[in-house]
Every structure is written in structure tokens, then in C-alpha cells.
C-alpha angles and dihedrals in degrees: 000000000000090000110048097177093055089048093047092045094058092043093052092045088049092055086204096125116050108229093206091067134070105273126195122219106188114190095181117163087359114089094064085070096050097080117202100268082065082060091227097193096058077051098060085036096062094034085065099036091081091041114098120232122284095040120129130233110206121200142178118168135162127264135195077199087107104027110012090177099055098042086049092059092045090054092051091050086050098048098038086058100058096265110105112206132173114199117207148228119233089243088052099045094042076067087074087052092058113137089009125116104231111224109229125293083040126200101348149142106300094239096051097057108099094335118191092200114254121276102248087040090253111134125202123234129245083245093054099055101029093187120125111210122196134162120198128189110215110233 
């Protein structure tokens, strides 16, 4: 995914998707790995430009928004490891959502998203699950 052109290219040459229908690129659990000097928003960017109007972009991607500690931590662990992460503000991920129309509820909390209420009526906090979902429809 750090190289997009590499990627569409691959895609386009494969005609496995028709470019003259709505096509869904879901990036879901993946953002968080694609650090800033891989400039992650002009990926995204060139991931939709191909894509005709009315295709959706799905995200979910981690946040310290609700627990920065934790998430911290989390990102040490990550990087220390060999995996470098950046985990993301809304603000900051509602960037990868420019030009698109969200879908209700909007960029939220993942759980929160259409949420069909849990089965023994418990609800997890924002902090405990810490993952922003968002689905935009490209114009």
C-alpha cells in the first residue's frame, strides 16, 4: 500500500474490478501502520481517484483520543517491535474522509457505529475500544 501506483496499477492490469461501477475500498485496520513520511492521506487520495462516484471508502483506525496512555504504550510496544504505527486523532483521521459524503453516524467510535446493543445489555466504553469507523461515499 506505500506505493499506490504500484498497487493500481496492478488492480487496472488485473480487470477484475469494473471501473464504471461503484467500487468499495475498505482500509480497515490498516492506516494506523502507514506512518506520516509515507504521506498516508495522497495514498488514499490516489487509491479513490480512479474510483467512479458514488464508491465508498471504509475505515476503521485506531485513536489515543480516549486513552492516550494506553495507546502510547501500545504504540511503543508496536514500534519497539519492529512495526511502526501512528494512531491518530478524529480530526486527523476525518482527513482521510475529505471530498467524501460520511454516511450517519459519521466518524465515530467503532462501536458506536450502527451499533446493534450488546447481547447481556453491557456496553463498552470509547476508551475501551479506542477505534474510529467512518464510511464515506465519493461524490
Amino acid at each position: 500500500v506505500t506505493d499506490p501506483d504500484a498497487l493500481m496499477s496492478a488492480v487496472e492490469d488485473s480487470q477484475v474490478l469494473d471501473f464504471d461501477q461503484p467500487i468499495a475500498l475498505s482500509l480497515n485496520a490498516l492506516m494506523h501502520f502507514i506512518t506520516d513520511p509515507h504521506d498516508p492521506f495522497a495514498i488514499v487520495r490516489r487509491l479513490l481517484d480512479p474510483l467512479p462516484a458514488g464508491s465508498a471508502l471504509a475505515i476503521n483506525h485506531c485513536t489515543p483520543d480516549f486513552d492516550p496512555v494506553t495507546w502510547n504504550k501500545v504504540a511503543e510496544i508496536y514500534t519497539s517491535s519492529g512495526t511502526p504505527v501512528q494512531f491518530r486523532s478524529h480530526s486527523d483521521v476525518r482527513r482521510f474522509f475529505d471530498g467524501l459524503d460520511l454516511i450517519e453516524p459519521g466518524l465515530c467510535c467503532c462501536h458506536r457505529w450502527r451499533p446493534a446493543g450488546p447481547a447481556d445489555g453491557t456496553e463498552p466504553t470509547d476508551a475501551q475500544i479506542g477505534l474510529l469507523a467512518g464510511v464515506g461515499i465519493k461524490r
